[in-house]
C-alpha positions as CSV (number, residue, x, y, z in Angstrom):
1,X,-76.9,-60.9,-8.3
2,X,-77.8,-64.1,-6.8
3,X,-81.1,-64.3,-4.8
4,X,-78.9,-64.8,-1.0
5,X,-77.5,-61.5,-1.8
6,X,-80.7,-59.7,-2.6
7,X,-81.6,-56.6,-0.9
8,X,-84.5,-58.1,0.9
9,X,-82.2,-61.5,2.0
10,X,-79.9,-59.2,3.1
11,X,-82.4,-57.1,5.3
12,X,-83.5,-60.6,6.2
13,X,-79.5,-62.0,7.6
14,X,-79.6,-58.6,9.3
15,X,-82.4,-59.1,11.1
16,X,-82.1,-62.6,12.3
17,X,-78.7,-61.8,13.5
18,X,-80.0,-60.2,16.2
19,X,-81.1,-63.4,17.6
20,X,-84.2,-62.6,19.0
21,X,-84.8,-65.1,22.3
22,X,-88.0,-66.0,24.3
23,X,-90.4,-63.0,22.4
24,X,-92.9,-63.6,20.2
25,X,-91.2,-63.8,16.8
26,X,-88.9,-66.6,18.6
27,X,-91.8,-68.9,19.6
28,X,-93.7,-68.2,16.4
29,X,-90.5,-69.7,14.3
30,X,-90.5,-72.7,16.8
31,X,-94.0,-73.3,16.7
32,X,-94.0,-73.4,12.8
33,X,-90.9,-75.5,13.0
34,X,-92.6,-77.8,15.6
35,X,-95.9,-77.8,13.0
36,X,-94.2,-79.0,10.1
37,X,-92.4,-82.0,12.3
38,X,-95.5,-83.5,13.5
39,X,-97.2,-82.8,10.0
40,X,-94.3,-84.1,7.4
41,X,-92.9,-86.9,10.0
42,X,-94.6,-88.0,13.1
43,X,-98.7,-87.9,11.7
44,X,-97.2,-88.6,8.1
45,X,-94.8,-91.4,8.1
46,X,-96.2,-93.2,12.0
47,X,-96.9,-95.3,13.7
48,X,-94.0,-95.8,15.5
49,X,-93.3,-99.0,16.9
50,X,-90.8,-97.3,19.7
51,X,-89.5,-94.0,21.2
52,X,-85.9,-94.8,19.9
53,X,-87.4,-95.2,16.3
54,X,-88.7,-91.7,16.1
55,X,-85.9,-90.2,17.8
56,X,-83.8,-92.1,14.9
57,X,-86.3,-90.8,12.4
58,X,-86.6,-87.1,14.3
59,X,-82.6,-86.8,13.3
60,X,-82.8,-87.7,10.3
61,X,-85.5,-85.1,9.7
62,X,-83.4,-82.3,10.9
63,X,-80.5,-83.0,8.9
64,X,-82.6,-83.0,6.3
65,X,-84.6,-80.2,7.0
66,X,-81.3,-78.0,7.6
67,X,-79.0,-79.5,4.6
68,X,-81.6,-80.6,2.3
69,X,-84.8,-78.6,2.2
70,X,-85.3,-76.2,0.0
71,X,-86.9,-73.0,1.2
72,X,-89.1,-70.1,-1.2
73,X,-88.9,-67.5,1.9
74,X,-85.0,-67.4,1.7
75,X,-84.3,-67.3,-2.1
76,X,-84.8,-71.0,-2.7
77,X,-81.9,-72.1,-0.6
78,X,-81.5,-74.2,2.4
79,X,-81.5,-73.2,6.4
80,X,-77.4,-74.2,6.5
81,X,-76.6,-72.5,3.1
82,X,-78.9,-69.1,3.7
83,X,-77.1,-68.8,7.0
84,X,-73.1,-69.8,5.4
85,X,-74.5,-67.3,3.2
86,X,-75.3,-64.8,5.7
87,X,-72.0,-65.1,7.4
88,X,-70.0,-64.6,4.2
89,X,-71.5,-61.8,3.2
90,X,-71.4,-60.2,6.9
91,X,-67.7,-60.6,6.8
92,X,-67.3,-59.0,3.3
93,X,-69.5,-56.1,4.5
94,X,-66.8,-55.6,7.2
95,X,-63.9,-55.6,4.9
96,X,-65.9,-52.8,2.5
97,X,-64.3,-49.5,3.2
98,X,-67.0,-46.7,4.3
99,X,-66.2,-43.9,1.9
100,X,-67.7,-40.8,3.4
């Protein structure tokens, strides 16, 4: 069994399926995300000599961050792949017969 389709990464696509909006846990994951941009690109790699050159480099950080970066908390995978991975294995849970 691969570490995406763990019990606790499991519990852990069931969960943020439920797409929790403007409570706590919500503006806890931004914050953090908003923490780590200023720490590993704006304090790290500026100054910037212009708005447009850290909205170029801003981008570039999120692609990376979502295609790229690897993270411990989700099995050592990245953002896009946990959730493609989430997806999947949603959809093969629906096609599971419940036996009763």
């Amino acid at each position: 069994m691969n570490s995406r389709s763990s019990p606790e990464n499991r519990w852990l696509c069931a969960t943020c399926a439920r797409e929790t909006v403007a409570d706590s846990y919500d503006n806890a994951l931004a914050e953090t995300i908003i923490g780590l941009y200023k720490t590993e690109l704006v304090h790290h790699q500026g100054p910037w000599k212009s708005g447009d050159a850290l909205e170029s480099a801003t981008l570039g950080w999120v692609d990376w961050f979502n295609h790229r970066r690897l993270l411990e908390a989700i099995g050592w995978a990245t953002p896009t792949g946990f959730e493609e991975a989430c997806w999947h294995n949603q959809a093969e849970d629906a096609r599971e017969p419940v036996l009763n």
